[in-house]
C-alpha positions as CSV (number, residue, x, y, z in Angstrom):
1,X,118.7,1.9,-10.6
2,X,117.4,0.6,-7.3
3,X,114.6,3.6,-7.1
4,X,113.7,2.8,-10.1
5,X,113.1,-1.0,-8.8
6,X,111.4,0.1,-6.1
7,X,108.8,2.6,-7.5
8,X,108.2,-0.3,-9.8
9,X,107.4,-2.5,-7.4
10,X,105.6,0.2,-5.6
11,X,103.6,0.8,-8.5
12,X,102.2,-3.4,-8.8
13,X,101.5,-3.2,-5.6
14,X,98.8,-0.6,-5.6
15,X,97.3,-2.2,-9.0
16,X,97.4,-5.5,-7.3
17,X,95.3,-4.0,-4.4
18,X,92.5,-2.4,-6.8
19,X,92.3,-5.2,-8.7
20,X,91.7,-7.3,-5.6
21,X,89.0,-4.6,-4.4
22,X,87.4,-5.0,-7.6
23,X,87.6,-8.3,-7.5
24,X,85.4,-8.6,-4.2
25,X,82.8,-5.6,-5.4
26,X,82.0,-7.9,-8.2
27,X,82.2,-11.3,-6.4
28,X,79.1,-10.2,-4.3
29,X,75.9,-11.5,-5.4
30,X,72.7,-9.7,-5.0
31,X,69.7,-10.6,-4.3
32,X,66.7,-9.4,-6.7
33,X,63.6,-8.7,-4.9
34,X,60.4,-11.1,-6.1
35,X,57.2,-9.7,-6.5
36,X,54.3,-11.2,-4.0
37,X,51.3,-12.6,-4.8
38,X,48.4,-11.3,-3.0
39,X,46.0,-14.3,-3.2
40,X,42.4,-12.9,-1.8
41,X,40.5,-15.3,0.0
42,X,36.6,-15.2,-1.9
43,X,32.7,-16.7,-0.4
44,X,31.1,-18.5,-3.0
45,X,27.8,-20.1,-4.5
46,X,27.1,-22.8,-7.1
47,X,24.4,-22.5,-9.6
48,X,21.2,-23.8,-9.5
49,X,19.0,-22.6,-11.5
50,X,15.0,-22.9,-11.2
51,X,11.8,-20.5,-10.4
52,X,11.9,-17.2,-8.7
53,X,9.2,-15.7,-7.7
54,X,9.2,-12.2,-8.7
55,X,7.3,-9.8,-5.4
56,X,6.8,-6.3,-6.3
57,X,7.3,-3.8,-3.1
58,X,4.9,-1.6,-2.5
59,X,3.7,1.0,0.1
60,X,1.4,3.3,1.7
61,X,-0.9,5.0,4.6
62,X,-4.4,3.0,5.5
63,X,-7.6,4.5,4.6
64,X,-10.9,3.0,5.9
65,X,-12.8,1.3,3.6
66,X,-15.8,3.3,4.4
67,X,-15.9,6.8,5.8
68,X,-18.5,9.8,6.4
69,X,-18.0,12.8,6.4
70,X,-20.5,14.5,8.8
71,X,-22.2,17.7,7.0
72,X,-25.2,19.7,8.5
73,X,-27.7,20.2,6.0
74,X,-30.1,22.5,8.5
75,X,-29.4,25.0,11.4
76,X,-30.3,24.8,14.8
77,X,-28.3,24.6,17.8
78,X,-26.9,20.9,18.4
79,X,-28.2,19.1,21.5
80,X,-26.2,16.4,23.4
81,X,-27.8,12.3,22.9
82,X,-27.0,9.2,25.2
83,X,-22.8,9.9,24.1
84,X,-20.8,12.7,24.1
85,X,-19.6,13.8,20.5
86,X,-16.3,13.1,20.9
87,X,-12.8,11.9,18.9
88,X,-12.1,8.4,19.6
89,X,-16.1,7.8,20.7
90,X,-17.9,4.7,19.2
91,X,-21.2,3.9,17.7
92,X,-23.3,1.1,16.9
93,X,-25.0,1.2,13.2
94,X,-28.4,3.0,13.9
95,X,-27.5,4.9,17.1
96,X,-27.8,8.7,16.8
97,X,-24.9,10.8,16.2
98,X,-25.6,14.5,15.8
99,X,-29.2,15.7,17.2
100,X,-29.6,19.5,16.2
101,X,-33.0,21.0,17.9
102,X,-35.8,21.1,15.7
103,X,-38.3,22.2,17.9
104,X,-39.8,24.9,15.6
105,X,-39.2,23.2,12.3
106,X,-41.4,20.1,14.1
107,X,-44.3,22.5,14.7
108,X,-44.6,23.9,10.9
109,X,-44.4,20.0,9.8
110,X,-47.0,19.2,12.3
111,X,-49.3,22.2,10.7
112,X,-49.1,21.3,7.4
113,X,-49.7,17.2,8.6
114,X,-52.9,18.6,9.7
115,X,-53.7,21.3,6.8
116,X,-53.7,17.7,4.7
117,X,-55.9,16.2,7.2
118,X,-58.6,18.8,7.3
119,X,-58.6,18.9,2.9
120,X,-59.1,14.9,3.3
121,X,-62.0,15.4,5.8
122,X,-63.5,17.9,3.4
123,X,-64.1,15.6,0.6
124,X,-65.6,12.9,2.3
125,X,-69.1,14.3,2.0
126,X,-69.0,14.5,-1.8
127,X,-67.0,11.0,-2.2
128,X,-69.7,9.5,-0.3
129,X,-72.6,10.6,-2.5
130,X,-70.7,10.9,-5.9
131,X,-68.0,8.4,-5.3
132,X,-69.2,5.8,-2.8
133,X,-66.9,2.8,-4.6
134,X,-64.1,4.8,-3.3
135,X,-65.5,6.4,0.0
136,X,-64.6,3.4,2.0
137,X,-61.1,3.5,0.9
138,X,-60.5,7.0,1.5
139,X,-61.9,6.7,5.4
140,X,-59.6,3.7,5.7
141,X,-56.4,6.6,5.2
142,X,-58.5,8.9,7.5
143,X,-58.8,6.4,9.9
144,X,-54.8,5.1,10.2
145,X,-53.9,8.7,9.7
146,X,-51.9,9.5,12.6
147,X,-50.6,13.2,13.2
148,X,-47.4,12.6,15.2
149,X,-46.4,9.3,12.6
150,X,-44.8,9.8,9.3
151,X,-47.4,10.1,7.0
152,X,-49.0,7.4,5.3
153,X,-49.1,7.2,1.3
154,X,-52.4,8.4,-0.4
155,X,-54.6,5.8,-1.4
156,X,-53.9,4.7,-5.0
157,X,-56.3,6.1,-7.7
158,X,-58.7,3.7,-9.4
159,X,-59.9,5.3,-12.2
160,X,-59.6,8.9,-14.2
161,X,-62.3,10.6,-12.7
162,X,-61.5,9.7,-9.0
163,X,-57.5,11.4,-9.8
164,X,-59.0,14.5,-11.6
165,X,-61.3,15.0,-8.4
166,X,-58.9,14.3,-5.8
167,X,-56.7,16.8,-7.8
168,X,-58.6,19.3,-8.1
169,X,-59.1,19.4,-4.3
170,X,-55.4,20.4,-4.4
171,X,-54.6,17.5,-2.0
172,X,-51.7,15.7,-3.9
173,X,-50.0,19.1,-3.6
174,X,-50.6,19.4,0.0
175,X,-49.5,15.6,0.5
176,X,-45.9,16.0,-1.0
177,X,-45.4,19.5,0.5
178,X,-45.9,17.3,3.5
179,X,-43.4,14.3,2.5
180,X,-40.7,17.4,1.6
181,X,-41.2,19.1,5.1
182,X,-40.9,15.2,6.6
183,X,-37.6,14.6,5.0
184,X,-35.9,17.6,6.1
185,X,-37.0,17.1,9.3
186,X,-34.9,13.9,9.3
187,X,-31.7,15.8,8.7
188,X,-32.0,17.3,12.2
189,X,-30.8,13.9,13.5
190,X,-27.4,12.4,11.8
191,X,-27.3,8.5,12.5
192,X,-24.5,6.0,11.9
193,X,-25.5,4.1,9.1
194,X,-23.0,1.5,10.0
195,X,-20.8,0.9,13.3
196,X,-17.4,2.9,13.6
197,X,-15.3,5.3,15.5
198,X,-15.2,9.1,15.3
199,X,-12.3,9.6,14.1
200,X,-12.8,14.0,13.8
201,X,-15.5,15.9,16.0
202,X,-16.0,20.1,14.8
203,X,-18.3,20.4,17.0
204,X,-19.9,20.2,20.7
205,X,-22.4,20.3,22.8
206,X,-24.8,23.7,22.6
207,X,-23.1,24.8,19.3
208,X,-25.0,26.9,16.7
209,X,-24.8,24.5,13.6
210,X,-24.8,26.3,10.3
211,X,-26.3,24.6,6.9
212,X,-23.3,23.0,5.2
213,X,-20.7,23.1,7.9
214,X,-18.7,20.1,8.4
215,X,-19.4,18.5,12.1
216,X,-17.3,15.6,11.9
217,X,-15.8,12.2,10.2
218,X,-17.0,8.8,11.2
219,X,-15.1,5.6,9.5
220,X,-15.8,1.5,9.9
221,X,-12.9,-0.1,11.5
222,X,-13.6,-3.7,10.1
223,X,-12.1,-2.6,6.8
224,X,-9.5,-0.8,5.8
225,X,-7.6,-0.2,2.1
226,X,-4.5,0.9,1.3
227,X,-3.2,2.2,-2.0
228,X,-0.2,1.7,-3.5
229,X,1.4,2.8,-7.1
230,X,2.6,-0.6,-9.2
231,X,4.5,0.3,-12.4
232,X,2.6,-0.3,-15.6
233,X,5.0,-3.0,-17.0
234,X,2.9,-5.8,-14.4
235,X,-0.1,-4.3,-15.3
236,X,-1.4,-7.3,-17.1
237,X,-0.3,-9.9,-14.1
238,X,-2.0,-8.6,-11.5
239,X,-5.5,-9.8,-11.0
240,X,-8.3,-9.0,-8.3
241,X,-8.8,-11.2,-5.7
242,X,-4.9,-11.7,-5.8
243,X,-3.4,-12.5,-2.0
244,X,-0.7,-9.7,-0.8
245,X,1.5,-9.8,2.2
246,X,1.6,-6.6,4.7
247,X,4.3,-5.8,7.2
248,X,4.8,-2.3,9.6
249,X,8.2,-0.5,9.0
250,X,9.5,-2.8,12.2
251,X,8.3,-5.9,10.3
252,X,7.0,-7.0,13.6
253,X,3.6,-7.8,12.3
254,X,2.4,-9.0,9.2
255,X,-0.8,-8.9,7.8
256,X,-2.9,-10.6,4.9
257,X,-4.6,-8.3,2.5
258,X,-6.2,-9.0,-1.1
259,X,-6.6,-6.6,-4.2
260,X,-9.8,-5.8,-5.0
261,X,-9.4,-2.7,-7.2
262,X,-7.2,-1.7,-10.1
263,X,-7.5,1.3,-11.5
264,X,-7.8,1.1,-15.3
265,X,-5.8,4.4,-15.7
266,X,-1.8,5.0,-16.1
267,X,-0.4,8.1,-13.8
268,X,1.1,9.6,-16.9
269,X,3.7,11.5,-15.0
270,X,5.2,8.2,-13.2
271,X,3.9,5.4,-15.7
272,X,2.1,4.0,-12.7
273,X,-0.9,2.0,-11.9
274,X,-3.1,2.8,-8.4
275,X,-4.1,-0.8,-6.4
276,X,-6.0,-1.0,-4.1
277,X,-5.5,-3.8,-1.2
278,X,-7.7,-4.3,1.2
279,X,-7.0,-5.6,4.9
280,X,-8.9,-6.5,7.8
281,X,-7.4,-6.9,11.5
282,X,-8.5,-5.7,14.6
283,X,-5.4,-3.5,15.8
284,X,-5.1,-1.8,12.2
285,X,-5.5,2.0,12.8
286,X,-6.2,4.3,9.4
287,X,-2.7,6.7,8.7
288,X,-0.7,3.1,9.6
289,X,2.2,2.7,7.0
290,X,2.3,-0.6,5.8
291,X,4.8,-2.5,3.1
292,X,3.1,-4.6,0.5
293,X,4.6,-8.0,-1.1
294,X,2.8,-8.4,-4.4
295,X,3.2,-11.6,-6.6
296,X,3.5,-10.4,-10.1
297,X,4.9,-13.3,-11.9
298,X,7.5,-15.9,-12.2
299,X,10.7,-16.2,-13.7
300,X,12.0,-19.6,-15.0
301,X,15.4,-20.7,-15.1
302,X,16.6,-17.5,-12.5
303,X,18.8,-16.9,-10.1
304,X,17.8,-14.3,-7.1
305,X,21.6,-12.5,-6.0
306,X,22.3,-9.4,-4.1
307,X,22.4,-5.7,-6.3
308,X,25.9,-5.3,-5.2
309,X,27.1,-8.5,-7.2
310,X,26.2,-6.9,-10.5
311,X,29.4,-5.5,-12.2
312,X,28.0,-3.2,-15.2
313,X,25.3,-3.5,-14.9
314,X,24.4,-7.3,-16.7
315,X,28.0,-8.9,-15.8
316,X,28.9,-10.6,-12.9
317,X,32.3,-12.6,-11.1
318,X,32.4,-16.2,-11.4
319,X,35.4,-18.3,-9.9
320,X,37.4,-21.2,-12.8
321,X,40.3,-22.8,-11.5
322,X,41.0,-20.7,-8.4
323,X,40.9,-17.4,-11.3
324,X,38.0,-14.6,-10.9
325,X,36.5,-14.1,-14.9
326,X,33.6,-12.5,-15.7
327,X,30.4,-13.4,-17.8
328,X,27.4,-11.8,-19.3
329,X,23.9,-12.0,-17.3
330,X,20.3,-11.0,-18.4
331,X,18.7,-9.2,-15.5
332,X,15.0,-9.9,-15.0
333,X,13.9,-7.6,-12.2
334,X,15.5,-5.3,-9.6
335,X,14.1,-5.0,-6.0
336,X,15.5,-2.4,-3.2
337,X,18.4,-5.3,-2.6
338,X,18.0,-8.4,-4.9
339,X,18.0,-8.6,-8.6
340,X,16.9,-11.5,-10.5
341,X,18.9,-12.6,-13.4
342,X,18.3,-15.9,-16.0
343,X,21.7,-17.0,-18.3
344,X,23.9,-18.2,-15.8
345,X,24.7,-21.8,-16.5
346,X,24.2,-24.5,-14.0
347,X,27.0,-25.4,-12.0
348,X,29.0,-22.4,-12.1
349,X,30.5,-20.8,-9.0
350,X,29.8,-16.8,-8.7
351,X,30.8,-15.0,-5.8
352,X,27.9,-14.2,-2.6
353,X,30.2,-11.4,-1.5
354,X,31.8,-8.2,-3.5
355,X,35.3,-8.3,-3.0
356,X,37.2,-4.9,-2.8
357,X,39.5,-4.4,-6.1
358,X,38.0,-7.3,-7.7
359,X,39.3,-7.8,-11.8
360,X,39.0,-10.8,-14.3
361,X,42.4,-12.8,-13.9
362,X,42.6,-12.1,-10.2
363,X,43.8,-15.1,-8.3
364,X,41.1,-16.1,-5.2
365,X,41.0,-18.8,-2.9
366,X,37.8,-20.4,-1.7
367,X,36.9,-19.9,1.7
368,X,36.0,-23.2,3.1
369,X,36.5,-22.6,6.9
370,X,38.8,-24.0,9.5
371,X,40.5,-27.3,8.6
372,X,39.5,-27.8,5.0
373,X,41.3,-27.7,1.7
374,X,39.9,-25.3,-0.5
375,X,37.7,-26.8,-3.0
376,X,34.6,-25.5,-4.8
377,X,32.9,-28.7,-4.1
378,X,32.2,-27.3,-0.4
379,X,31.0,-24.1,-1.4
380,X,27.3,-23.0,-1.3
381,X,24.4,-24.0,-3.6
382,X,22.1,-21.0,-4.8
383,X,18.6,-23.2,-5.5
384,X,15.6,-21.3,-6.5
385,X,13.1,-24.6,-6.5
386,X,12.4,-23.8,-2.9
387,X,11.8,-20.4,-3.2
């Protein structure tokens, strides 16, 4: 009977001991872990809408305004002048640039100058008994006829009979055989017809010219054009005479240069319309890449933001009540890093920086620097009126 006590007791014992295990498993609280919120801390703008200028980029190699290319037109060897014919050489409008010996081409000229001389002579006799109204105007041309000038025009015929005589003498053939021979003895000697640089010399000193070779290219450096391709949709806003701004690739410089040709054809494989600006400035060289600045048109009630603030394209972030949304924009015109975009409403606040995993319903904070509260009263004001 006592065992039996005892393994009864023995038996409340343990259960008392789970139970009290138990007991204390389930007495412990735990704590249940809270999710964080990441708030992201966002630059701003406010809206101001207004008048954006819309500037068309552009760009492309100088070209002087006026350039010759230097072709021989005769043959004879080419004989040095008072410069040597060489790249970078400059030359004052009349000076001579290319003098080709013509020492044997001068003599025929001078024989048929006198040929015409000695057929005048010959019908003085008979203008002076059968034409004496005329005979004094005929010695005049004798008279100021000088062999090693250019040759003087014939007298002008009065009547019929004096033209059928003086043509019968075969002298108005003679005369223009003359003028002919004259002319091409001008193309033995190349002048500048205005003053420039040689920019290309083919040639040198003692060289046996050929007829048609090319000797050279000479260009005026007061003037210079460059041509750029402006898509078609601003065809009808720009106008000649319009101002454009020019910068180098280091933006270092800039330069002022106005349009004074548009081509009245579209490139039909890029839509494009040729312009031509022209720009004057003394340390322009031709082949110098230049960006142009063109002013197309302007938009009204705009905004000008960066490309990388446009979310699909014609949405962008704004910021209500500390919460990123999203609204619906009208893009106007994209540049390389700007676009310019009307329907966003006046006093909204957009963001002037992306923000990495940006989404509508994403809680922000304002950024309002060091020892201020973050309101969007501080933040920055896009204004276009003073663009």
């Amino acid at each position: 009977m006592r065992n039996i006590i005892l393994g009864i007791l023995g038996l409340l014992l343990i259960a008392g001991a789970l139970f009290g295990a138990k007991k204390m498993i389930d007495s412990k609280t735990r704590v249940k872990p809270r999710s964080a919120k990441v708030i992201k801390t966002v630059f701003v703008d406010t809206i101001k809408n207004g008048t954006v200028p819309i500037k068309i980029a552009a760009n492309g190699n100088l070209t002087a305004k006026r350039r010759l290319e230097l072709f021989s037109e005769v043959q004879g060897v080419f004989r040095g002048g008072s410069k040597l014919f060489k790249t970078g050489q400059q030359y004052k409008k009349g000076q001579t640039l290319i003098r080709i010996d013509a020492s044997e081409y001068y003599a025929s000229v001078q024989s048929a100058k006198s040929n015409l001389y000695n057929l005048i002579t010959s019908i003085m006799p008979d203008l002076r008994l059968d034409y004496p109204d005329i005979y004094d105007k005929w010695q005049n041309y004798l008279t100021n006829f000088d062999i090693n000038k250019v040759t003087p025009e014939l007298p002008e015929t009065s009547s019929e009979k004096e033209k059928y005589f003086i043509t019968g003498r075969n002298i108005y053939t003679t005369y223009y055989n003359v003028k002919n021979l004259e002319q091409r003895l001008s193309k033995y000697r190349i002048s500048a017809p205005f003053s420039g640089v040689l920019t290309e010399a083919l040639v040198t000193e003692g060289t046996l010219i050929r007829q048609g070779q090319k000797l050279g290219e000479f260009i005026d450096t007061s003037a210079y054009e460059i041509e750029v391709a402006i898509g078609k949709e601003y065809s009808d806003l720009l106008k000649i005479g319009e101002s454009v701004v020019l910068s180098d690739l280091n933006t270092s410089k800039t330069y002022t240069g106005i349009v004074t040709r548009i081509n009245g054809r579209v490139d039909q494989a890029t839509q494009t319309i040729t312009t031509f600006i022209e720009v004057k400035d003394a340390s322009l060289k031709e082949g110098m890449y230049l960006e142009a600045s063109l002013d197309a048109r302007k938009a009204e009630n705009a905004i000008e933001i960066d490309r990388n603030l446009l979310q699909d394209g014609d949405r962008i972030f704004v910021v209500r009540d500390s919460i990123l949304d999203m609204i619906d924009v009208q893009p106007v015109y994209f540049s390389e890093k700007k676009v310019i975009l009307t329907g966003v409403p006046d006093g909204d606040v957009i963001l002037n920086k992306p923000v990495p995993g940006a989404y509508a319903g994403m809680l922000v904070k304002i950024y309002q620097g060091k020892g201020k509260k973050p309101t969007t009263s501080d933040s920055n004001v896009i204004s276009t009126n003073s663009k």
